[in-house]
KETINU-49805 format. One line per 4 residues: number of its first residue (from 1); their letters; for each residue y, z, x of N, C-alpha, C. Coordinates in steps of 0.05 Angstrom, whole numbers. Each point is the difference from the previous one (the first is absolute). Example, Ala and Ser with C-alpha at 12.3 -4.5 7.8 and 13.67 -1.06 7.14 Angstrom:
BEGIN
1> AS> -114,156,264,24,0,-18,24,0,18; 21,-14,-7,24,1,16,22,14,-15
//
This chain:
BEGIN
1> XXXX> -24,0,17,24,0,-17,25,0,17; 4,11,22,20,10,19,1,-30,11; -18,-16,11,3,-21,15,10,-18,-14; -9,-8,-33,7,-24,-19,33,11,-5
5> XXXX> 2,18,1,30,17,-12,17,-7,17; -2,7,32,15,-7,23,1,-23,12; -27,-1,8,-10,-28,18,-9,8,21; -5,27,16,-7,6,20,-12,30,3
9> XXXX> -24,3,1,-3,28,6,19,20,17; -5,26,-15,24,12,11,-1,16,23; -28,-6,9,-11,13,29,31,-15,25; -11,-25,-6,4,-26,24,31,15,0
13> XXXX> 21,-4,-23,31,17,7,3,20,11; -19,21,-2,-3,20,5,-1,2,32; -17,-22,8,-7,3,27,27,-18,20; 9,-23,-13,28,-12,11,22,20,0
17> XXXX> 5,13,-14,22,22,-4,-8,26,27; -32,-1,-5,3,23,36,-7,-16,20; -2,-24,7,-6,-24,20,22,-6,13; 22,2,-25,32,-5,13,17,33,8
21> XXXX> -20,18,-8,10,28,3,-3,7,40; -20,-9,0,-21,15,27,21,-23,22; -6,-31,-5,10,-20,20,24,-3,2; 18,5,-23,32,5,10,15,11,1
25> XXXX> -6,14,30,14,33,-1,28,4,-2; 7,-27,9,27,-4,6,12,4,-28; -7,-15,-20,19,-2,-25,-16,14,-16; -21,18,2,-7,17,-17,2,32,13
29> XXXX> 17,18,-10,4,29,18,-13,23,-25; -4,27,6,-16,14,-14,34,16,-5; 8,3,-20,20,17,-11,-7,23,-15; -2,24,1,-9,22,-16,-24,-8,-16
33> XXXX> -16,-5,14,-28,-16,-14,-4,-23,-8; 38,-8,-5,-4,-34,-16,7,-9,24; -3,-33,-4,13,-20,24,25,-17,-17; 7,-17,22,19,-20,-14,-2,-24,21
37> XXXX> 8,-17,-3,9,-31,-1,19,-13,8; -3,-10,20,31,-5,13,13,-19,-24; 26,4,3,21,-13,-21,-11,-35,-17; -4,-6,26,-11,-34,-7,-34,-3,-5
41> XXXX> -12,19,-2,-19,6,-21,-4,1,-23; 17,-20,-19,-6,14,-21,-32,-5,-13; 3,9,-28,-26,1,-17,-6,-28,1; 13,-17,-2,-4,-29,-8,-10,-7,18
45> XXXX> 14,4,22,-10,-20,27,-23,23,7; -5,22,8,-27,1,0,-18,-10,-25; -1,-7,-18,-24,-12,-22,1,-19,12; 22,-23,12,3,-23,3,-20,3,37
49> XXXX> -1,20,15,-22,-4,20,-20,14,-4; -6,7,-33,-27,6,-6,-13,-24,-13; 12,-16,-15,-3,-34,-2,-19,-9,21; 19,-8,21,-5,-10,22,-27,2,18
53> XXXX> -2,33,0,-17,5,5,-39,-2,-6; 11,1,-34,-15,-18,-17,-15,-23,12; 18,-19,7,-7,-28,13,-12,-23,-25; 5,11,-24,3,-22,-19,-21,11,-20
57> XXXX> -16,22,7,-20,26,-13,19,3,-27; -18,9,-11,14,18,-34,5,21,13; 24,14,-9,21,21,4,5,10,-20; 1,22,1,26,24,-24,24,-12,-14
61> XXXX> 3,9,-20,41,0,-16,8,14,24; 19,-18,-13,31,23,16,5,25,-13; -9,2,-23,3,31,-10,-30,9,10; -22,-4,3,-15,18,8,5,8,32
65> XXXX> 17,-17,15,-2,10,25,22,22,-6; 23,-8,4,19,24,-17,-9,24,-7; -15,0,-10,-13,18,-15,-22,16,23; -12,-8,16,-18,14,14,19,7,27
69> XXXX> 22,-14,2,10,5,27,15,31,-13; 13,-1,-24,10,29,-7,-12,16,7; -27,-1,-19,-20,21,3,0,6,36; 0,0,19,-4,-3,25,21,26,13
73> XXXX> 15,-5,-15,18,27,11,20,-11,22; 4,-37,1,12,-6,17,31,-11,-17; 16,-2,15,27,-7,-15,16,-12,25; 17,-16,-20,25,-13,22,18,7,7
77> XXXX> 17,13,20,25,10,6,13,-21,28; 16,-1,-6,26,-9,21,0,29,17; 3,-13,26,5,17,28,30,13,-2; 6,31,5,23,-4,-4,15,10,27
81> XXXX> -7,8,13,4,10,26,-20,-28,28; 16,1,21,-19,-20,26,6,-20,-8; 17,-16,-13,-3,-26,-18,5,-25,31; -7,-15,-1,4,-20,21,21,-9,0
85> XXXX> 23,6,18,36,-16,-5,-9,-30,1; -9,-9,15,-5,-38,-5,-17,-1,-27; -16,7,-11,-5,-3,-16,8,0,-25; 21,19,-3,20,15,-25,20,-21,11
89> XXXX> 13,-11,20,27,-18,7,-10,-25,-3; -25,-10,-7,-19,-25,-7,5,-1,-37; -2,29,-5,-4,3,-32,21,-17,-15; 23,25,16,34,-6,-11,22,-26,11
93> XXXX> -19,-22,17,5,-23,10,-1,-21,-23; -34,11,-11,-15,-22,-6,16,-2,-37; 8,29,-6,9,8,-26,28,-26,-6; 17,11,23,20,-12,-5,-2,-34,10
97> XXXX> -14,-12,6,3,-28,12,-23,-23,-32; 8,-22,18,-8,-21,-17,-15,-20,22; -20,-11,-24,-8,-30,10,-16,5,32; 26,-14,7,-25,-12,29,2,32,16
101> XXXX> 28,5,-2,7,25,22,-23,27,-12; -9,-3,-28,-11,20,-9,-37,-9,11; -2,-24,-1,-30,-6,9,2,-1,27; 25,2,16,-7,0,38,-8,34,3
105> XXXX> 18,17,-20,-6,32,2,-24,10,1; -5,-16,-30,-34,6,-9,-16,-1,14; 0,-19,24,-23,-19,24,8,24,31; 26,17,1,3,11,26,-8,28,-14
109> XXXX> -2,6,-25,-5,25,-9,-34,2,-1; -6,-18,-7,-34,-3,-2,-16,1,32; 13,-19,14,4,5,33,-8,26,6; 27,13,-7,-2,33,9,-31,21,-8
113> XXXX> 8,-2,-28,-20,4,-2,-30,-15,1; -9,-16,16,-28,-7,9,2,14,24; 20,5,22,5,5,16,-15,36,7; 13,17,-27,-4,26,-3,-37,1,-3
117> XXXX> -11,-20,-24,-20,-2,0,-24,-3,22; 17,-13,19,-13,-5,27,-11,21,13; 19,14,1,8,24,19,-28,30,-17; -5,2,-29,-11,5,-7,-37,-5,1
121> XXXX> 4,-32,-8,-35,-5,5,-11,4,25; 26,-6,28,-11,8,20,-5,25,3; 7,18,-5,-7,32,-4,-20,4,-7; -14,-7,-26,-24,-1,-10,-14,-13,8
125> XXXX> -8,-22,16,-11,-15,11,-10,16,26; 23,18,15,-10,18,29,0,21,-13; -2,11,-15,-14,19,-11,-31,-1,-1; -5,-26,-16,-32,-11,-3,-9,3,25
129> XXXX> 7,-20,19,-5,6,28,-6,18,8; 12,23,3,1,25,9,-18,13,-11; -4,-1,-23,-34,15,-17,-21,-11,7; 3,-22,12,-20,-22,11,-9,3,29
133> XXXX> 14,18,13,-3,-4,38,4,35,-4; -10,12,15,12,16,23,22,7,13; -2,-29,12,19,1,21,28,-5,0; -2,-3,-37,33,-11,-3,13,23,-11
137> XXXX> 32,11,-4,9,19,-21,28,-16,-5; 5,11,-38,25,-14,-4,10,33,2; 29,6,8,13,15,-6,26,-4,-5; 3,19,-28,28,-3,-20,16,21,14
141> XXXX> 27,-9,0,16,26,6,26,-4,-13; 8,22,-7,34,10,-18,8,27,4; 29,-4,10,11,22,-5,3,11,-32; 1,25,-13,7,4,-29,24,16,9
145> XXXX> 13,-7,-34,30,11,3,0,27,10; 23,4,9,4,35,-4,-14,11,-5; -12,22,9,-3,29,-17,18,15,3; 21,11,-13,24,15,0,-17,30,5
149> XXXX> 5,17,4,-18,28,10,37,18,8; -8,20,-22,-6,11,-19,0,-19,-20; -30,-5,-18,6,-20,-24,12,20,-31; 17,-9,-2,22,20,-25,0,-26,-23
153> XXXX> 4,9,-26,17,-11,-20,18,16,-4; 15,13,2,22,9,-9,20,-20,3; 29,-10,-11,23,-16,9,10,7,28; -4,24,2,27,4,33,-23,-9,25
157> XXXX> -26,-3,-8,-8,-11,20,-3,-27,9; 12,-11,-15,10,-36,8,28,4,20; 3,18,-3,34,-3,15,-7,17,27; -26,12,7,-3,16,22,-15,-29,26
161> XXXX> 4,13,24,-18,-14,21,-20,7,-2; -12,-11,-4,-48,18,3,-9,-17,22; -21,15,4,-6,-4,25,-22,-26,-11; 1,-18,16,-29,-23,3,-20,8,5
165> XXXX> -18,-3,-17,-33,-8,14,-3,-24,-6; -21,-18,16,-2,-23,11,-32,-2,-3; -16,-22,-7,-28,-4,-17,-8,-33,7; 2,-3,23,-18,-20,14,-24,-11,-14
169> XXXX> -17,-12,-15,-23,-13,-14,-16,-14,11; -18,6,10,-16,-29,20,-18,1,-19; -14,-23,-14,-22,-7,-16,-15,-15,13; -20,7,12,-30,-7,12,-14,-8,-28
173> XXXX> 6,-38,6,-23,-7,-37,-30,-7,20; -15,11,17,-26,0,-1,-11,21,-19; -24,-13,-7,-14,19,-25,-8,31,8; 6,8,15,-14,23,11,29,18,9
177> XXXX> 25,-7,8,19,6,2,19,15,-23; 21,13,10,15,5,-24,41,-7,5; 6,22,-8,35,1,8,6,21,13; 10,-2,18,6,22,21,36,0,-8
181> XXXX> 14,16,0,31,10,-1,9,17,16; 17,-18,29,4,11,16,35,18,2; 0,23,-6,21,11,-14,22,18,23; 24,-4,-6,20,23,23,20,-4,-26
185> XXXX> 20,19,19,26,-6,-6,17,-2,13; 28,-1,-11,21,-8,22,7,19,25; -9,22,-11,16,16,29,-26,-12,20; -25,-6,1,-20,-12,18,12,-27,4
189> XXXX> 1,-11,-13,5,-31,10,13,-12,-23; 12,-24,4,15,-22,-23,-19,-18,-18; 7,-15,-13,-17,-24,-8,1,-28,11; 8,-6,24,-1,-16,20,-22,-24,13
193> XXXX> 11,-10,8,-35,-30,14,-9,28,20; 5,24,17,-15,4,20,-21,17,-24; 16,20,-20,-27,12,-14,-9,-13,-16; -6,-21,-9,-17,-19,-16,-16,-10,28
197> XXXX> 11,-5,20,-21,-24,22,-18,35,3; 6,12,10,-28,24,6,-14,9,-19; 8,-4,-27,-15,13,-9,-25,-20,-13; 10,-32,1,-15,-19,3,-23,6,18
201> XXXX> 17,5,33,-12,-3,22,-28,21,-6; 7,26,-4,-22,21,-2,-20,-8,-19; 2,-9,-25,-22,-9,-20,-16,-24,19; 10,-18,14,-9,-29,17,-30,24,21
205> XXXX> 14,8,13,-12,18,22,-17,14,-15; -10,16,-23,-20,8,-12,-17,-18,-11; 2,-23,-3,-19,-15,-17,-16,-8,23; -30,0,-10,-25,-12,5,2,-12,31
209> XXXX> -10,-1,14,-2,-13,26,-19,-31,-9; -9,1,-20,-10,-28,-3,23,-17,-15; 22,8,-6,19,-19,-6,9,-22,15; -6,-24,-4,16,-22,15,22,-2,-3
213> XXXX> 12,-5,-37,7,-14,-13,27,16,-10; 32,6,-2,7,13,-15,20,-18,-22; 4,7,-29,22,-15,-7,8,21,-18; 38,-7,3,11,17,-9,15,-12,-25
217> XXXX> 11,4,-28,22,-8,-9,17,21,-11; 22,1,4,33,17,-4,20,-20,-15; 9,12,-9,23,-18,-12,28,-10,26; 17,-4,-5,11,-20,21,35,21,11
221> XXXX> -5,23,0,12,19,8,12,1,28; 23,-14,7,-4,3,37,15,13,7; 7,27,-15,3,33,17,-20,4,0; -28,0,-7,-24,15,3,-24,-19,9
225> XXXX> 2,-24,-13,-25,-11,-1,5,-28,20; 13,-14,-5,6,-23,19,15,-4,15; -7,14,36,22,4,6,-16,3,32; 21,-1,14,-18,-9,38,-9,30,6
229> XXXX> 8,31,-9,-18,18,4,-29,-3,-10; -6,-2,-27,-23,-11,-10,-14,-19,23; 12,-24,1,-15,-14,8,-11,7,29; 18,10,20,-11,15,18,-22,19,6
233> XXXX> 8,19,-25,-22,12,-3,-38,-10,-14; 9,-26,-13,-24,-11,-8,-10,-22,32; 23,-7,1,-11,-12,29,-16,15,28; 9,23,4,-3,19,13,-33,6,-6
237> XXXX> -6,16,-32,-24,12,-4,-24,-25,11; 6,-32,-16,-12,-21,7,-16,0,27; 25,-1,18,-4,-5,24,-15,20,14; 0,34,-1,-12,10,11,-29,13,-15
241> XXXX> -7,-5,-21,-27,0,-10,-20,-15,6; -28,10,10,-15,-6,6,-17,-14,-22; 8,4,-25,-24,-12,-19,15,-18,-16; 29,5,8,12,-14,-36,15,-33,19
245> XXXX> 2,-18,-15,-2,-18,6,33,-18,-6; 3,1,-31,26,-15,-16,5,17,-17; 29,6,-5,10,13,-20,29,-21,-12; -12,2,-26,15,-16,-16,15,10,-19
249> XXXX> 27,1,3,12,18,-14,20,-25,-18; -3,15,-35,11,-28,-9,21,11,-13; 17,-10,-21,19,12,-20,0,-16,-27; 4,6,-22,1,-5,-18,36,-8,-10
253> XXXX> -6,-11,-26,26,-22,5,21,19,-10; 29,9,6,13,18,-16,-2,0,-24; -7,21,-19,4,-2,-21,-27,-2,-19; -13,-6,21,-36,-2,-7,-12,23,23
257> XXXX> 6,15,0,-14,18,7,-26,23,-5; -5,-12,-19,-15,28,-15,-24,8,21; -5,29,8,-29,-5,8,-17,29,-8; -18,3,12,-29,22,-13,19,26,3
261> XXXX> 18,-8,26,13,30,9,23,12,-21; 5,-27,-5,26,3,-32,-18,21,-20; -16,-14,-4,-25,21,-25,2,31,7; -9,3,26,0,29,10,25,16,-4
265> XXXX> 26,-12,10,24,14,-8,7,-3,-22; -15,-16,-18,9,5,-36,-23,31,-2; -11,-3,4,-23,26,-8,8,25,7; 14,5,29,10,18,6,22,6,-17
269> XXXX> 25,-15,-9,29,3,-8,-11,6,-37; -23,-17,-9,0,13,-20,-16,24,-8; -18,11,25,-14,21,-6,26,25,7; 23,0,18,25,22,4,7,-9,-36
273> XXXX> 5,-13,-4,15,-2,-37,-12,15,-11; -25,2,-8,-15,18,-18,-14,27,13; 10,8,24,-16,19,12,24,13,3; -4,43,-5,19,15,7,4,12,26
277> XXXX> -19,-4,22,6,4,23,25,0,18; 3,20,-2,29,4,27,3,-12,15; 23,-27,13,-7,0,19,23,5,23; 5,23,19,17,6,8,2,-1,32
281> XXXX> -15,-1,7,5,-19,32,-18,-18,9; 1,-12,19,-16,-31,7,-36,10,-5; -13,20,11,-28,8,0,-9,-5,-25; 29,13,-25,-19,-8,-33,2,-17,-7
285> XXXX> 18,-22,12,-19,-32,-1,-20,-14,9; -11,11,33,-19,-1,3,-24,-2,-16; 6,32,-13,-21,18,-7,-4,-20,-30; 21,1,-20,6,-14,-14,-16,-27,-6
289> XXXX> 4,-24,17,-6,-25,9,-40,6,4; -9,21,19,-32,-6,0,-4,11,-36; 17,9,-18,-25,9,-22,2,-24,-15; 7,-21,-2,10,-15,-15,-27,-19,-8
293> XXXX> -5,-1,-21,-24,-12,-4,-7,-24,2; -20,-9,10,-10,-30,-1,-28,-7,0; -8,-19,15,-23,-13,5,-8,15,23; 13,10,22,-1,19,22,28,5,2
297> XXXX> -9,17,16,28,26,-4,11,-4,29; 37,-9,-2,15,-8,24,-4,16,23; -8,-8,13,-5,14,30,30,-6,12; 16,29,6,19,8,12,3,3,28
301> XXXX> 17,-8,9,7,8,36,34,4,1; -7,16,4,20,17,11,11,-2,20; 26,-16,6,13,-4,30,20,20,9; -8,-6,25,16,19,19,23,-11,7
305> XXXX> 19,10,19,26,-15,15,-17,-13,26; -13,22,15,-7,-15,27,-16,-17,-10; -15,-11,-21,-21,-20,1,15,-29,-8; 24,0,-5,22,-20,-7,6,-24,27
309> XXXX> -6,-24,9,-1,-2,28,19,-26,-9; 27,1,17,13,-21,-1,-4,-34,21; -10,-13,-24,-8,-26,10,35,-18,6; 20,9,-5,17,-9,18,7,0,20
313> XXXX> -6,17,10,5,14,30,-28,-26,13; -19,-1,-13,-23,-16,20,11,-27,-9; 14,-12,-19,14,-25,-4,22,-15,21; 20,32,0,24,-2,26,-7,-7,26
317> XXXX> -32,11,-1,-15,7,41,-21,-22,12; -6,-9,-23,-24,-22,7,7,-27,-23; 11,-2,-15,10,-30,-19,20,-4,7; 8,-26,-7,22,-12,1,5,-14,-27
321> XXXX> 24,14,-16,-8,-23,-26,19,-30,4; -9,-20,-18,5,-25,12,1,-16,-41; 21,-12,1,1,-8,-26,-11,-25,-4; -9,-4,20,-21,-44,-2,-18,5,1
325> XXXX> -25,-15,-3,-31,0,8,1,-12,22; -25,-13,12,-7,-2,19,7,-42,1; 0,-5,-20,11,-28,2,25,-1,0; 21,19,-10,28,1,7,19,12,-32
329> XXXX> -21,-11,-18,9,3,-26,8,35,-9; 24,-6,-21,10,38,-1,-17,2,-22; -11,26,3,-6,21,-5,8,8,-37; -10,-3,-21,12,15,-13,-6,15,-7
333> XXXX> -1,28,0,-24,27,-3,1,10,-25; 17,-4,-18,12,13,-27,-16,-20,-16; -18,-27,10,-10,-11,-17,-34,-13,8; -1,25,7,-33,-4,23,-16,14,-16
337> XXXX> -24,-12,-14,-10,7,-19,-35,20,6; -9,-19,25,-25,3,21,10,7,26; -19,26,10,7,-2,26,-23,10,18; -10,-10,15,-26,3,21,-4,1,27
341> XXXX> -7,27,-6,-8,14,26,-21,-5,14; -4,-3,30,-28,-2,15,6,10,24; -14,1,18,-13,16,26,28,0,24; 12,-21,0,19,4,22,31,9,-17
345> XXXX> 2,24,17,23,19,-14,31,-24,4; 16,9,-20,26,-18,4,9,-25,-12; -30,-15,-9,-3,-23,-20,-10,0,-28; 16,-20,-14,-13,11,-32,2,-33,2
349> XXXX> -15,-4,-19,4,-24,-22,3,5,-26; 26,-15,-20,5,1,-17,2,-27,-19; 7,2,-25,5,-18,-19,11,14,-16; 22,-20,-19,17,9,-19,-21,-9,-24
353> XXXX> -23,3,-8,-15,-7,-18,-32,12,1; -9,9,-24,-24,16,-2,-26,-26,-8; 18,-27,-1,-17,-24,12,-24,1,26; -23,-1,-18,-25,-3,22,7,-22,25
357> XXXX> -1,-30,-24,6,-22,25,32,3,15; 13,13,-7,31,3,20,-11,5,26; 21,-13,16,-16,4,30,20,27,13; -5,18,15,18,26,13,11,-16,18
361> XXXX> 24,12,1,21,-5,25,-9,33,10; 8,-13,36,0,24,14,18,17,17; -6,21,-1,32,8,18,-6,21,16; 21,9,20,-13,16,22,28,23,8
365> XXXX> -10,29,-1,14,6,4,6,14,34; -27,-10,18,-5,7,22,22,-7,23; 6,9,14,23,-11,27,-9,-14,9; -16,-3,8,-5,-25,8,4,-32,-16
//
């Protein structure tokens, strides 16, 4: 009766509606149990790539899919915070223009975004990898905002100075791994490229001696993340490890940033919302941060001042920085998307693209 009624058993929806749940992490997020849909998702155009998917098969109404996707507990919301500025300045381009100027928009906006997409499947793609070998690891890393410490609601504490704590995220996606949160505050150290490159550096130096392989992706930050202390310091570990081979450190496109480590600092920020715990100096964030529930429970480290090691000082003493590559061409670092590390300290190869077939330009920051 259900099949002559609809046209499609209501298993098969059932199973497309969590097929597109599990495979697109990207545009499907878990919100207080429900998910949502990036903006250009709508209901329609997903039925319209449940069609498709079909491949010319009998399919469901559009009211029965409707109808089972409710039931699901999933819903559509617009992003309203992180929004992509090219993307939103693509929106209000495309709003106000006409004709041809409105279809050249459409074609550099679609651009962009395949571009973001890129940057994504390759993630998932060395992720696969990485569950697949040994010898490979992807690691996620983000700084999270603030922790203000003493955390207050009262009004007069917006107008006071509070002290920082600072919540480093490295996400190890091998299956056996978890999230480590490498935590200080300001009177220890700043939020700077030298304490992001060590505390990189120290997670690199604990992993596995059968690692060959490392890859990293960060968003495109170059006070912290893209920037010649980093690279020094990834060049550096490269070169003097005995087991590890290439480290590939990538970035995702501004504005497309989302990653596993984003998840973790949502879990944390909304488990302080609903929890009455005090928290009144840097330790009860610590302390704070390991109860926080998950899949496994955040493994905390605790930094010191002396364990803080400035990779400028080894930049000033042994590099030379140089704004050309090695064919003569400049340099533009603010738009270097790949960058690859190997055995001889001082050289990287890069590309402004998360393009497999792009070929690396190389560059050297050695005196010689």
């Amino acid at each position: 009766m259900f099949q002559s009624v609809y046209g499609a058993p209501r298993g098969k929806i059932d199973l497309l509606i969590q097929k597109k749940k599990f495979s697109d992490s990207v545009t499907l997020q878990q919100h207080d149990n429900r998910g949502h849909h990036e903006p250009h998702n709508k209901m329609t155009e997903l039925y319209e790539e449940y069609k498709l998917e079909k491949n010319g098969n009998k399919y469901g109404s559009y009211d029965l899919f409707k109808e089972v996707f409710n039931k699901t507990g999933y819903k559509f919301k617009k992003p309203k915070l992180d929004t992509c500025k090219t993307c939103d300045t693509y929106v209000l381009q495309i709003k106000q223009s006409k004709d041809i100027q409105q279809k050249i928009l459409l074609q550099q906006h679609e651009t962009h975004k395949k571009l973001a997409d890129l940057g994504y499947m390759q993630n998932k793609e060395d992720k696969i990898n990485a569950l697949a070998s040994n010898n490979i690891r992807v690691l996620e890393f983000h700084l999270e905002q603030v922790l203000d410490t003493p955390a207050l609601c009262t009004n007069v504490s917006f107008y006071k100075r509070l002290l920082s704590t600072f919540n480093l995220t490295i996400r190890d996606c091998s299956e056996n791994e978890g999230t480590e949160c490498y935590m200080w505050h300001e009177a220890i150290g700043g939020r700077g490229s030298n304490e992001i490159a060590f505390c990189l550096y120290q997670k690199i130096l604990n992993l596995l001696n059968n690692v060959t392989h490392i890859i990293t992706y960060s968003d495109t930050c170059g006070g912290q993340n893209r920037n010649i202390n980093m690279a020094a310091m990834l060049s550096l570990v490269t070169a003097n490890s005995s087991t590890l081979h290439i480290i590939d450190q990538k970035f995702l496109l501004p504005g497309h940033t989302h990653l596993e480590c984003d998840v973790d600092h949502t879990k944390i920020e909304r488990a302080k919302k609903f929890s009455d715990i005090p928290i009144m100096i840097p330790r009860d964030w610590y302390q704070f941060v390991r109860t926080v529930k998950g899949k496994k429970p955040f493994k905390v480290i605790e930094m010191k001042q002396e364990q803080f090691f400035s990779f400028s000082n080894l930049v000033s003493t042994s590099l030379t920085k140089k704004t050309v590559d090695t064919d003569g061409n400049k340099v533009n670092w603010f738009h270097i998307r790949w960058i690859r590390y190997e055995k001889v300290y001082g050289k990287l190869q890069f590309k402004y693209s998360l393009n497999l077939e792009a070929p690396f330009s190389l560059r050297s920051y050695t005196t010689s």
